[in-house]
Backbone bond lengths (Angstrom), bond angles and torsions (degrees), N, CA, C in turn:
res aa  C-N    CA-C-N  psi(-1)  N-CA   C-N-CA  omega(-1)  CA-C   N-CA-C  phi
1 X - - - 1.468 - - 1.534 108.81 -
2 X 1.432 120.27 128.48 1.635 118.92 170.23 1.677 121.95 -71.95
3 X 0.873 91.48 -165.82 1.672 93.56 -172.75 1.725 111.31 -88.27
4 X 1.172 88.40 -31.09 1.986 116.45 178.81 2.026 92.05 -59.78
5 X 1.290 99.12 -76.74 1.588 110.35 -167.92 1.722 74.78 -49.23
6 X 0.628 114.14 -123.53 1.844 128.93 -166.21 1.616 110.97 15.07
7 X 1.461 121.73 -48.85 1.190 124.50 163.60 1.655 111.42 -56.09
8 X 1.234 113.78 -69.53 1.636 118.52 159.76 1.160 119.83 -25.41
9 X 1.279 129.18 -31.16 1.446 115.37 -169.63 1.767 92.08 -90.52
10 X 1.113 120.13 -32.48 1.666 126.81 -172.25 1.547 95.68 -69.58
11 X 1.215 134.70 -40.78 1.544 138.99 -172.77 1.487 105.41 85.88
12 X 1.543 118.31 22.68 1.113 121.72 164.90 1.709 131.24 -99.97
13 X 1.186 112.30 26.16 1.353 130.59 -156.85 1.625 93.58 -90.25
14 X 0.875 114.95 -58.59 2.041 106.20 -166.60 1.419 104.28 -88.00
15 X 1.173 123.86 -22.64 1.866 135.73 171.56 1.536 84.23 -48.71
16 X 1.414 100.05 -67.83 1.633 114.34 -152.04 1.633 99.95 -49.23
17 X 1.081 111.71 -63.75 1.403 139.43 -177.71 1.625 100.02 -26.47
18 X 1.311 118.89 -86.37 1.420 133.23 159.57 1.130 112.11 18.95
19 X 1.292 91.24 -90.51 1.912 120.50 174.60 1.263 122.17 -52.16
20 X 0.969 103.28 -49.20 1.662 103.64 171.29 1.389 103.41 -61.57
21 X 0.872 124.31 -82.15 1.871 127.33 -168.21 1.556 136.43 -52.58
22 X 1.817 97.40 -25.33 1.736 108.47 179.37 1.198 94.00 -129.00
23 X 1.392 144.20 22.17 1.269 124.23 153.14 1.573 120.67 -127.57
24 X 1.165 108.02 50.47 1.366 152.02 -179.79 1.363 138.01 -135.32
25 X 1.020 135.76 111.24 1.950 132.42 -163.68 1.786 94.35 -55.39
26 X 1.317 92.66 94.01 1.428 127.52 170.89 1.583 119.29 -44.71
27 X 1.410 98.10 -49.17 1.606 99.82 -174.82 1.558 97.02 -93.74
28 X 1.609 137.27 -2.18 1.256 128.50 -164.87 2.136 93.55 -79.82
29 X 1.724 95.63 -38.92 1.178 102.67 -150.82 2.016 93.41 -95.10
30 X 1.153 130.60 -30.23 1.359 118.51 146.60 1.706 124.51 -20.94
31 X 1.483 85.29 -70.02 1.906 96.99 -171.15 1.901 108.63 -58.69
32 X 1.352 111.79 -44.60 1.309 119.03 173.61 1.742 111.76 -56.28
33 X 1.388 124.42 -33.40 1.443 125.13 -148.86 2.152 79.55 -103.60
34 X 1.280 103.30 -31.26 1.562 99.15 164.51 1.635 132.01 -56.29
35 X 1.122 98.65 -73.67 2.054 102.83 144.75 1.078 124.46 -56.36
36 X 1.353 142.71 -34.35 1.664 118.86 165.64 1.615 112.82 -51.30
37 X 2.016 109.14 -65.15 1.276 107.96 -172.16 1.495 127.58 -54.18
38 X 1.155 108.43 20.46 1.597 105.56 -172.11 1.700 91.61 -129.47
39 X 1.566 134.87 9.75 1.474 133.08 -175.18 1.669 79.83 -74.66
40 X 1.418 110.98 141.95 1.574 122.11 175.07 1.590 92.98 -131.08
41 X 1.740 112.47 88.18 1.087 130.01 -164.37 1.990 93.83 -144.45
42 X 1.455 118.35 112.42 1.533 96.05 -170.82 1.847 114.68 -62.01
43 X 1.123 106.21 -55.86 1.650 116.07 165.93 1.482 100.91 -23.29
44 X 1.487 131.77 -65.07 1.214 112.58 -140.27 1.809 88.85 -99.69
45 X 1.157 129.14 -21.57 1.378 102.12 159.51 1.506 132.93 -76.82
46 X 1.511 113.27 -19.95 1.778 103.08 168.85 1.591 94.54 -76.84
47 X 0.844 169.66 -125.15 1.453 177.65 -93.53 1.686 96.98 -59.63
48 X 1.198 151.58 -32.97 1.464 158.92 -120.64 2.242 80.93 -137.57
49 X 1.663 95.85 -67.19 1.430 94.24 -174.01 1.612 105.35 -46.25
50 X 1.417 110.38 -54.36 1.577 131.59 -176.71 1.465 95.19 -33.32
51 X 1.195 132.30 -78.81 1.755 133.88 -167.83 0.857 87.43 -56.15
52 X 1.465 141.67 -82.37 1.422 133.59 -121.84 1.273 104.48 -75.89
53 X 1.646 142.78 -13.86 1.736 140.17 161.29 1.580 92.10 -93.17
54 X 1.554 138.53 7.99 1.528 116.12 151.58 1.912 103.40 -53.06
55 X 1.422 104.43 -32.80 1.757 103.29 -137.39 1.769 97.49 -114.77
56 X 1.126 102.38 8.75 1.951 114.54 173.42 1.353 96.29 -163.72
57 X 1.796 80.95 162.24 1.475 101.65 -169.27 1.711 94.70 -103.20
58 X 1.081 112.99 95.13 1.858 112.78 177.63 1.646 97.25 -93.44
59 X 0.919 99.53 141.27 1.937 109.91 164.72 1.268 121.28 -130.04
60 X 1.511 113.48 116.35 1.234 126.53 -133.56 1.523 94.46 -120.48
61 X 1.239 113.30 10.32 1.205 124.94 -179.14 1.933 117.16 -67.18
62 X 1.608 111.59 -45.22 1.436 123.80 149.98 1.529 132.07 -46.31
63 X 1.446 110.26 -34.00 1.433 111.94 -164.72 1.569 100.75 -63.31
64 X 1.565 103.50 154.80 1.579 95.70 162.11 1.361 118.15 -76.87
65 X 1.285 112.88 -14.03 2.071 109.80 -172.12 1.251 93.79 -136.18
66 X 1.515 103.32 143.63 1.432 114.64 153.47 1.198 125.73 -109.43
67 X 1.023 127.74 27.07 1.411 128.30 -175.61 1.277 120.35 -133.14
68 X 1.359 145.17 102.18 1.480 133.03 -139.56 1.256 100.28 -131.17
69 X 1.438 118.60 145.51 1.210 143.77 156.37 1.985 118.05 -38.20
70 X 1.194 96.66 -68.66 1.855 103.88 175.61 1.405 100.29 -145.29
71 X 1.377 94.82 164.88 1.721 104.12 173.42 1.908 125.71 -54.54
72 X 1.087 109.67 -16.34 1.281 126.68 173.04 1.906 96.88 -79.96
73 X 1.567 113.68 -89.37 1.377 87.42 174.61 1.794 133.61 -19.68
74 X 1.117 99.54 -41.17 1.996 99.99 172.12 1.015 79.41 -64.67
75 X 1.126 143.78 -140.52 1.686 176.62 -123.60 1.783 89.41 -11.85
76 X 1.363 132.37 -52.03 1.421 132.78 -163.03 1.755 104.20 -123.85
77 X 1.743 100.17 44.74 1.403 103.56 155.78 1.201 131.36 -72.98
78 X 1.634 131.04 141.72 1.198 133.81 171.77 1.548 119.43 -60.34
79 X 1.220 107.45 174.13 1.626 108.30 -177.77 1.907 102.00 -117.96
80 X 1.282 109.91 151.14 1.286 97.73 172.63 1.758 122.18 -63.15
81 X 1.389 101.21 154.06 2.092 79.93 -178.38 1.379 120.70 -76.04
82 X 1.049 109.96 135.36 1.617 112.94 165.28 1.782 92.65 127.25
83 X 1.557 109.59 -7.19 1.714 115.59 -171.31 1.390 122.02 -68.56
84 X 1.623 107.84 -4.21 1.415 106.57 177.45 1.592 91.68 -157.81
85 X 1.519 111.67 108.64 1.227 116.26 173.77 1.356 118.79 -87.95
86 X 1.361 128.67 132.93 1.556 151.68 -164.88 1.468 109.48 -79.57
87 X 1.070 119.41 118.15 1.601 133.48 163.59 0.819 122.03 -70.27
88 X 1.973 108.01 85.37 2.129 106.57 -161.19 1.127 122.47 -80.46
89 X 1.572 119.17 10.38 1.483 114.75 -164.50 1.391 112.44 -54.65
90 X 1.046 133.61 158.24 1.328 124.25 161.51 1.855 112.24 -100.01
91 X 0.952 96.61 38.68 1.847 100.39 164.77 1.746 102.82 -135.63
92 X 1.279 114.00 21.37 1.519 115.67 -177.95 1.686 103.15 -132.08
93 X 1.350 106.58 142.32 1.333 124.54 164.05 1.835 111.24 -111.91
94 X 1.447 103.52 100.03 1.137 98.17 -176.79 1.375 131.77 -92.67
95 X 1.616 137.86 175.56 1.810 118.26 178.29 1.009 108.31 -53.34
96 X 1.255 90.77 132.16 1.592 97.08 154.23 1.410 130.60 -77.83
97 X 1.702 121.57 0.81 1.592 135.69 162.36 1.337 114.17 -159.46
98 X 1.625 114.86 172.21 1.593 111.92 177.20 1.706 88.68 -75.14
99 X 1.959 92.42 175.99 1.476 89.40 -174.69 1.950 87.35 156.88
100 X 1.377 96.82 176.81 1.546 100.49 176.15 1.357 95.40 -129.07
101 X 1.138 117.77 138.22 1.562 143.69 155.67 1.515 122.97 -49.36
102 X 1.914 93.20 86.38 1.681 89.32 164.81 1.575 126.57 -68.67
103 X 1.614 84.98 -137.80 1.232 113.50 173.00 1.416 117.05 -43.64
104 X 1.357 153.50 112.23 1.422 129.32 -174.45 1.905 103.82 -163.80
105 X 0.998 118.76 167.81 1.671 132.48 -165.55 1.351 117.22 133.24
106 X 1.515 100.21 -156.27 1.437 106.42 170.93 1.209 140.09 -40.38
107 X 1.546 152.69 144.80 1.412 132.47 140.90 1.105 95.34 -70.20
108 X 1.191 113.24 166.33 1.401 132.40 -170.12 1.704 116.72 -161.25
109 X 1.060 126.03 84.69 1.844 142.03 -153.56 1.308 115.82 31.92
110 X 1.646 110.65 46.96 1.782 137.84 161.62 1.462 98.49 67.49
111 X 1.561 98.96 40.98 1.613 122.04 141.05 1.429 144.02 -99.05
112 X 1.806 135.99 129.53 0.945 114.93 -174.00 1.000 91.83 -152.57
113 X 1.541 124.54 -175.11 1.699 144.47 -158.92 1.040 91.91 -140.85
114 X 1.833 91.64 133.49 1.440 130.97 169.51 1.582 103.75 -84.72
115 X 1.635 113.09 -45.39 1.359 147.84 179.81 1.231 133.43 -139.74
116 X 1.307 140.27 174.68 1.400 126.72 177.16 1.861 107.09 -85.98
117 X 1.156 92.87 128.56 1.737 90.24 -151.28 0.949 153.23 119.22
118 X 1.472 93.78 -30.45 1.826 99.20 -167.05 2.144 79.78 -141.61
119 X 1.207 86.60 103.12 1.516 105.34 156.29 1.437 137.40 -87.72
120 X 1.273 132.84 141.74 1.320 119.22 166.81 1.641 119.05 -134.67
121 X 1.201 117.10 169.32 1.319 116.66 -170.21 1.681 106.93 -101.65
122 X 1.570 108.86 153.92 0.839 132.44 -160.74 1.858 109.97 -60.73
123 X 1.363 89.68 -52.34 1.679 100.94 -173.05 1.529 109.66 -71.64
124 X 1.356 116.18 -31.26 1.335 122.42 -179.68 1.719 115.17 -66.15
125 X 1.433 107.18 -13.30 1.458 114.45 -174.48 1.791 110.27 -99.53
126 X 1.361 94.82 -23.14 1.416 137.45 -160.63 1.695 100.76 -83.28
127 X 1.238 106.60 -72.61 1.374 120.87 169.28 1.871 109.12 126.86
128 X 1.348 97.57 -13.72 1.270 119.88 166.51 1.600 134.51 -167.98
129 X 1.121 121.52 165.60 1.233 114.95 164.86 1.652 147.84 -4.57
130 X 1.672 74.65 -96.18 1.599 114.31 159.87 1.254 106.10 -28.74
131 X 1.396 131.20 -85.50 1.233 143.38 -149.64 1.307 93.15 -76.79
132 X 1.422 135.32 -67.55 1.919 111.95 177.21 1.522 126.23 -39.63
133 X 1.822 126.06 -16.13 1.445 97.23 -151.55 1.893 93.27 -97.57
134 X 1.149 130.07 14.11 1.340 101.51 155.50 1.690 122.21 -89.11
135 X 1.235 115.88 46.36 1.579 123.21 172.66 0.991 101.06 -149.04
136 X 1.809 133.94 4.49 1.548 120.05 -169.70 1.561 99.43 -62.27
137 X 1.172 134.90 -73.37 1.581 122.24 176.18 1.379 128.11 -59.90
138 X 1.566 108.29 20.55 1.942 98.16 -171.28 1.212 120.12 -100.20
139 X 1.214 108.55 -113.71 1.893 82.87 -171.79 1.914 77.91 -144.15
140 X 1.347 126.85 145.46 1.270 124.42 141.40 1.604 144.94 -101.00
141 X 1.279 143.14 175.04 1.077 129.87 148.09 1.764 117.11 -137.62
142 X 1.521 90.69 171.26 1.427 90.75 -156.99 2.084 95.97 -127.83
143 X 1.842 112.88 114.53 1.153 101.88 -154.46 1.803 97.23 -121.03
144 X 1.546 110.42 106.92 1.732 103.47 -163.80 1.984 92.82 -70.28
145 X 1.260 131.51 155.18 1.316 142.39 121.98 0.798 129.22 -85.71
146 X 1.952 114.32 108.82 1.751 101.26 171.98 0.819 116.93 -83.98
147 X 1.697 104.55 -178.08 2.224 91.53 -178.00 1.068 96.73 -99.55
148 X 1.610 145.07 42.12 1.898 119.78 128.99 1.223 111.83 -85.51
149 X 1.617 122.53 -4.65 1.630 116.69 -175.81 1.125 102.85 -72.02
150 X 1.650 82.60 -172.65 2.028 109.10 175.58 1.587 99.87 -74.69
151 X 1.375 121.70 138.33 1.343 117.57 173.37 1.562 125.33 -102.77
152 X 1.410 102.00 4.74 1.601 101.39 -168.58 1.583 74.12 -91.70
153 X 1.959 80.04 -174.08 1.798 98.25 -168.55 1.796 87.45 -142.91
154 X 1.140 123.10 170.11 1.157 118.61 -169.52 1.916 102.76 -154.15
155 X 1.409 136.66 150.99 1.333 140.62 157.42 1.558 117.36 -24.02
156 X 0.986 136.52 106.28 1.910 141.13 173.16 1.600 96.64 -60.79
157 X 1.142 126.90 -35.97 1.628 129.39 -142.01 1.389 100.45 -143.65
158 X 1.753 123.02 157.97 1.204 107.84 123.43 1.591 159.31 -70.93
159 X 1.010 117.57 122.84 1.958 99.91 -151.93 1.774 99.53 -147.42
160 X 0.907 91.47 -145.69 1.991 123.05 168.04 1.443 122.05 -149.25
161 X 1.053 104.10 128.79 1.561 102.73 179.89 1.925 102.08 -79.96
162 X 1.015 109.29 133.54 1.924 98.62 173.49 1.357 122.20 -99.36
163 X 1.273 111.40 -45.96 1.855 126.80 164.03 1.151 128.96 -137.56
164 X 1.420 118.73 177.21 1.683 118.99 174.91 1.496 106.90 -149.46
165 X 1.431 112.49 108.06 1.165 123.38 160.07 1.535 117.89 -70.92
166 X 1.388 114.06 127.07 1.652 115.23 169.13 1.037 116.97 -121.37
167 X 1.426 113.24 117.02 1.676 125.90 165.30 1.063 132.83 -83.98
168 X 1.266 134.67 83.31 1.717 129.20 166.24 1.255 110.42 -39.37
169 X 1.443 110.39 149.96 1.253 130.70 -157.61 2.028 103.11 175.21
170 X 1.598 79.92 175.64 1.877 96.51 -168.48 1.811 72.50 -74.91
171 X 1.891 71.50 -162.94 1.913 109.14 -162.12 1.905 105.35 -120.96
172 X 0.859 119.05 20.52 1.499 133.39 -160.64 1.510 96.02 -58.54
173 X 1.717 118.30 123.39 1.688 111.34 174.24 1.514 104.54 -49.98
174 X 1.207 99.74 166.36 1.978 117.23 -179.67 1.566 99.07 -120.82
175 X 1.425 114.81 25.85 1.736 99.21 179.32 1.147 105.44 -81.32
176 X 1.665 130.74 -157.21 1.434 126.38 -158.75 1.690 88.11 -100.89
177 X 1.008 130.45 -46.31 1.106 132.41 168.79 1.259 143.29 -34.28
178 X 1.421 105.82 -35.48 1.835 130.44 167.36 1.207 103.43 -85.38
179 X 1.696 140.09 -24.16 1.241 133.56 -178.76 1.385 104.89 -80.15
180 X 1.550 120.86 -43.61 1.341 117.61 176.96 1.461 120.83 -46.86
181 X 1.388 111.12 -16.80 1.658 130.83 -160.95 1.069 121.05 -102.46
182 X 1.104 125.75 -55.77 1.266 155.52 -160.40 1.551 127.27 -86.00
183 X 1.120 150.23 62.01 1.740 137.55 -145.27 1.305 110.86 -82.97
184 X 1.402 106.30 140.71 1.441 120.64 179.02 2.182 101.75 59.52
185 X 1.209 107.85 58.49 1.651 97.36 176.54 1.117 127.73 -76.44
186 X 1.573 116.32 -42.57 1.270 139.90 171.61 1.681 99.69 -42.60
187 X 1.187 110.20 -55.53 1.265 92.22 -165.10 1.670 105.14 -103.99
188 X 1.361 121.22 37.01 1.347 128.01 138.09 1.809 138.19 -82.90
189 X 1.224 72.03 -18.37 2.081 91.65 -162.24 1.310 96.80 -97.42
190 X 1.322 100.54 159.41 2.441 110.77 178.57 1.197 75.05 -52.55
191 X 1.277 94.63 151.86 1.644 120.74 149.48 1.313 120.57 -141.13
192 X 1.487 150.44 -140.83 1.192 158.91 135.54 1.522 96.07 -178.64
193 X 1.585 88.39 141.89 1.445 128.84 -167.97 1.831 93.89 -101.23
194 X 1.390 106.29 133.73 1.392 116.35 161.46 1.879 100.11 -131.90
195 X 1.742 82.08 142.18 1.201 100.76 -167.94 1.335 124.71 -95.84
196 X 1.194 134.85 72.69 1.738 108.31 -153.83 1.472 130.47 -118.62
197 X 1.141 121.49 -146.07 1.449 103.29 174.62 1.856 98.85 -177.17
198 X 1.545 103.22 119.56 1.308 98.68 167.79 1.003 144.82 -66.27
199 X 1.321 133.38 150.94 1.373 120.34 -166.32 1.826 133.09 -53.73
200 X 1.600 125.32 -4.55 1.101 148.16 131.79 1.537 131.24 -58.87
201 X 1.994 104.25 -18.32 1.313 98.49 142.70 2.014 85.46 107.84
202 X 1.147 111.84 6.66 1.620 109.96 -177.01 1.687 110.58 -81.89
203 X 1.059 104.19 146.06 1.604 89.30 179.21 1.628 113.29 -91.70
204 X 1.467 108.59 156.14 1.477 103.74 -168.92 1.829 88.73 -149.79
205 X 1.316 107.87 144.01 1.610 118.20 175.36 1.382 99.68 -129.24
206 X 1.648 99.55 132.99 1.556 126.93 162.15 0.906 101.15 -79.10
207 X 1.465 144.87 142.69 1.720 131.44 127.39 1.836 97.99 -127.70
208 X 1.353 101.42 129.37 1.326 133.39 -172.52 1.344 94.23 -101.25
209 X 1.751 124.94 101.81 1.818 112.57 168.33 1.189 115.72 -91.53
210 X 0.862 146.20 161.93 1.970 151.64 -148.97 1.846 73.17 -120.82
211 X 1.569 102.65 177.89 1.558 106.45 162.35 1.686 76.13 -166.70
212 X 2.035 92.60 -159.47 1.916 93.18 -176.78 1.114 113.99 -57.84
213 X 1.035 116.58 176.27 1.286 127.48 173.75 1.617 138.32 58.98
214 X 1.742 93.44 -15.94 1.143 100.57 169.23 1.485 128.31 -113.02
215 X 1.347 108.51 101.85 1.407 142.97 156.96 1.660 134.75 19.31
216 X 1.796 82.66 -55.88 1.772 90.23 -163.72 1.646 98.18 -168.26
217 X 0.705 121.26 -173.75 1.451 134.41 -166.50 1.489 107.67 -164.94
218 X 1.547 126.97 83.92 1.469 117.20 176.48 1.880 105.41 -98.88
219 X 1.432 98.78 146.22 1.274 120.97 178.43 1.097 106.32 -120.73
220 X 1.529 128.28 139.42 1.343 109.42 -174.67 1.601 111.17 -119.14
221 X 1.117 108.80 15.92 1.616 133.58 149.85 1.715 104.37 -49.62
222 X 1.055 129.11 -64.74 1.464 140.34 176.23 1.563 120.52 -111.82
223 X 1.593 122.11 124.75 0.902 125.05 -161.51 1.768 110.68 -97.10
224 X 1.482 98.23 70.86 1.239 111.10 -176.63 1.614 111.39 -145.32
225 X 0.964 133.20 117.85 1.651 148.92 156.88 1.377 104.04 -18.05
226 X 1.033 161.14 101.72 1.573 154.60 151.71 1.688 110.60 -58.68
227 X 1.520 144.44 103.75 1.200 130.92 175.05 1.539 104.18 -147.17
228 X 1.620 108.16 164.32 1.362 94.05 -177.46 1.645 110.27 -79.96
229 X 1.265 128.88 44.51 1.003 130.16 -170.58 2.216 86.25 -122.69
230 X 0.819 122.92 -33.69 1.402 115.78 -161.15 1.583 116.23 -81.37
231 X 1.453 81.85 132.33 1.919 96.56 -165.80 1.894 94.89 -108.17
232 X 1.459 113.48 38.75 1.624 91.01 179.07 1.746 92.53 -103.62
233 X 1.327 88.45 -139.48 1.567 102.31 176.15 1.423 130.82 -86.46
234 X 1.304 98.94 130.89 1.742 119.55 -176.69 1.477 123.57 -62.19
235 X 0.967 109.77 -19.62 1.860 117.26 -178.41 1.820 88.54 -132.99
236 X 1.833 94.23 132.10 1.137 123.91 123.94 1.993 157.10 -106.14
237 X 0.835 88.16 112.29 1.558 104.08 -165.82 1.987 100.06 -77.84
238 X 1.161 97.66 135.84 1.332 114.52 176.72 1.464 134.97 144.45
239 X 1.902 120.05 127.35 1.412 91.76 174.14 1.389 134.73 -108.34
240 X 1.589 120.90 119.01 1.088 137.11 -170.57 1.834 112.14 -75.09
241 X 1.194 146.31 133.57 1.409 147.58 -148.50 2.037 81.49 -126.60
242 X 1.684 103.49 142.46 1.133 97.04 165.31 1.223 102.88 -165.53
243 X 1.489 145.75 176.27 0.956 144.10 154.29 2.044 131.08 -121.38
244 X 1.192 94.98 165.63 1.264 133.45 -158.08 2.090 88.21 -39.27
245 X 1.611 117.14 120.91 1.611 84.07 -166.70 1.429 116.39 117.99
246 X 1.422 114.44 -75.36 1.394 127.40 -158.35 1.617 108.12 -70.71
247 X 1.515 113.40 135.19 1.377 129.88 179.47 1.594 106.42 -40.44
248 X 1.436 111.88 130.16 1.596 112.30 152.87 1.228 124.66 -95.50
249 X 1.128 107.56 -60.74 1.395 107.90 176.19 1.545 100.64 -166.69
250 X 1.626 124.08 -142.03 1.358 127.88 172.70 1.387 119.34 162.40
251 X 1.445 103.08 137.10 1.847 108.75 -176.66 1.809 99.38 -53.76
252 X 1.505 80.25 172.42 1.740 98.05 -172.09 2.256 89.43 -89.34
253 X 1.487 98.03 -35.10 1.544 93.64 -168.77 1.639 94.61 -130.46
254 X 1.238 133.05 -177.64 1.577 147.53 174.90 1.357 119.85 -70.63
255 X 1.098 113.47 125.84 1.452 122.88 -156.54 1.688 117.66 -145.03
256 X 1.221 125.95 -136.08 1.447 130.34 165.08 1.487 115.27 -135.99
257 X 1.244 122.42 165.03 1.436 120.81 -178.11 1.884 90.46 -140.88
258 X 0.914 136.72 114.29 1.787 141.49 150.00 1.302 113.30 -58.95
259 X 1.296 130.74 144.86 1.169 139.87 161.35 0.824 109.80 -124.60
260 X 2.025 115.79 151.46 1.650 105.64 176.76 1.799 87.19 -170.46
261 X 1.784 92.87 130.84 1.074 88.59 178.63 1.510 84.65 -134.19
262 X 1.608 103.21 -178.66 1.711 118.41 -172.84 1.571 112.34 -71.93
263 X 0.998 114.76 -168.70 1.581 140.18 -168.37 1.442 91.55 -75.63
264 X 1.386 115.27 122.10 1.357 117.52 172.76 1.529 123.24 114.13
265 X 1.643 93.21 -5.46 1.657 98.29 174.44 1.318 106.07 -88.30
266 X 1.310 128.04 169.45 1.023 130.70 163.37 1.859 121.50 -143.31
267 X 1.478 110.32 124.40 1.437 103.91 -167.38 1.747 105.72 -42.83
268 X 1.346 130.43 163.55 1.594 151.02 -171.02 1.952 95.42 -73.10
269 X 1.035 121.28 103.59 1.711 102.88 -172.43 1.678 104.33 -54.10
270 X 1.297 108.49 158.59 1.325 139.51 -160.14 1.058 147.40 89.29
271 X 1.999 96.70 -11.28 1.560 110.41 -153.03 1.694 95.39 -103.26
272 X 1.341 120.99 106.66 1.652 112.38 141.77 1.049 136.33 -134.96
273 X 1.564 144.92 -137.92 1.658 129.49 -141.62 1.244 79.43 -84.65
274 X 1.455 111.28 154.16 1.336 115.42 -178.31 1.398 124.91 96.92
275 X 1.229 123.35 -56.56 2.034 134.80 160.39 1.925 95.38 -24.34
276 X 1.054 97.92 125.50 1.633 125.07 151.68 1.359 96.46 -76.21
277 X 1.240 105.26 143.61 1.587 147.20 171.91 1.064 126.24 -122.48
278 X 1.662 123.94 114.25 1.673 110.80 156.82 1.482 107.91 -122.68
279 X 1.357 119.17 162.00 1.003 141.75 -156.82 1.492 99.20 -51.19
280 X 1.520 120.16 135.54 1.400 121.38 166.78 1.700 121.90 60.32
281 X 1.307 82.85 29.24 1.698 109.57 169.64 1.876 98.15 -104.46
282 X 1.155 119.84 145.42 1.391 150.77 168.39 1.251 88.23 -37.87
283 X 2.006 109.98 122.29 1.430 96.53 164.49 1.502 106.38 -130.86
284 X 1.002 121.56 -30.06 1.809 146.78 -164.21 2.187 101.48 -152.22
285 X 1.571 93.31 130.03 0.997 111.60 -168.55 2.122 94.22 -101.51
286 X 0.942 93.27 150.64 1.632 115.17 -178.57 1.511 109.21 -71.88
287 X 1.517 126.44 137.73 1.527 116.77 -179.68 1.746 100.51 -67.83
288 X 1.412 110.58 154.58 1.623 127.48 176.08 1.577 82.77 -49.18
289 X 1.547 99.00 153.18 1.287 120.19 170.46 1.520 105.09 -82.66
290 X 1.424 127.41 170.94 1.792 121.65 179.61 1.187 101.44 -89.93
């Protein structure tokens, strides 16, 4: 039995969690857990890997390598190929990562849920207006990463990415527990907004949220580090071509990914709060053609 199950069996596991993670100088212990995971020391990454599967259940059975450089290499291991097969239809928008299925449905007058309860607005996540109102009526979803998952994120569609807004922000956990707590979080914490558009030309938004512990946010659309440490520029402009599948980028640790597409999507039937997710599984179905 791990230390994780063992807490679980007490029902003290996300209480615990809480406390530990947001009632603590959040960004002191981010920036530190950023520079440790990157020490490329062998000792201190088997010993670091060693705890950190005391306290999750990672299965390492998918990865292509087991043998890692630093604790950061673990955290943004590859999968062997063929480990997450892609849903090519072209009437499907599939995940863009593994993950569990929050909060997710309707917008509803450029309203949505973090939790049952605790709503937030569109532009406030957004950073403005403008840029939220082609999803005020669409449909969203809400995709947790824990940290034993896969951490990269990959294309739902074929499309173009066009820009990337980045918002600095705190480090606030994203478990179910901190959302119950916490108001408006999503749109407290880094984030970055990707802007895109499928190849039929529909609009579709990424937003990738950072939380503790996690570090950085690389996209490989733009050859820039995303962290709450970065003082460059907030908008990227450009169009990047990709397909349905293909790597984006990926947190350093487990986090959330938002989805949001326009009026006319409709979530994949079966899927709600709660549904496990892996990458390039059916997530949002395409409006009927005319």
């Amino acid at each position: 039995m791990t230390v994780r199950q063992w807490l679980r069996g007490l029902g003290a596991q996300e209480d615990l969690n809480f406390l530990l993670t947001n009632r603590i100088p959040r960004l002191a212990l981010t920036h530190f857990m950023g520079w440790f995971s990157h020490i490329q020391n062998p000792w201190v990454c088997r010993v670091s890997i060693y705890i950190w599967r005391l306290f999750t259940d990672i299965d390492l059975s998918e990865a292509r390598q087991h043998k890692f450089s630093s604790l950061h290499d673990f955290f943004i291991r590859e999968l062997k190929d063929g480990a997450r097969p892609v849903d090519m239809r072209e009437n499907i928008l599939a995940s863009p990562c593994d993950g569990i299925l929050g909060s997710c449905g309707e917008v509803k007058a450029g309203q949505v849920f973090q939790a049952k309860g605790f709503p937030y607005e569109l532009q406030d996540l957004f950073g403005d207006a403008a840029a939220a109102s082609p999803w005020h009526d669409g449909v969203y979803a809400t995709i947790r990463i824990t940290s034993a998952m896969y951490h990269r994120f990959h294309a739902p569609f074929d499309g173009h990415l066009h820009s990337v807004d980045y918002l600095n922000g705190d480090t606030w956990n994203v478990n179910p527990i901190a959302l119950q707590r916490v108001e408006k979080l999503f749109c407290k914490n880094e984030r970055a907004v990707l802007h895109m558009r499928t190849a039929d030309d529909h609009p579709i938004a990424l937003v990738p949220v950072a939380a503790i512990l996690v570090a950085s946010i690389r996209l490989h659309a733009i050859d820039t580090l995303l962290h709450t440490r970065y003082k460059g520029p907030h908008r990227f402009d450009g169009v990047h071509g990709f397909v349905k599948g293909q790597e984006m980028g990926w947190f350093q640790h487990g986090s959330t990914i938002l989805v949001f597409a326009p009026k006319g999507f409709q979530l994949f039937p079966g899927l709600e709060n709660g549904s496990p997710l892996k990458m390039g599984q059916a997530l949002m179905a395409y409006p009927p053609s005319p």
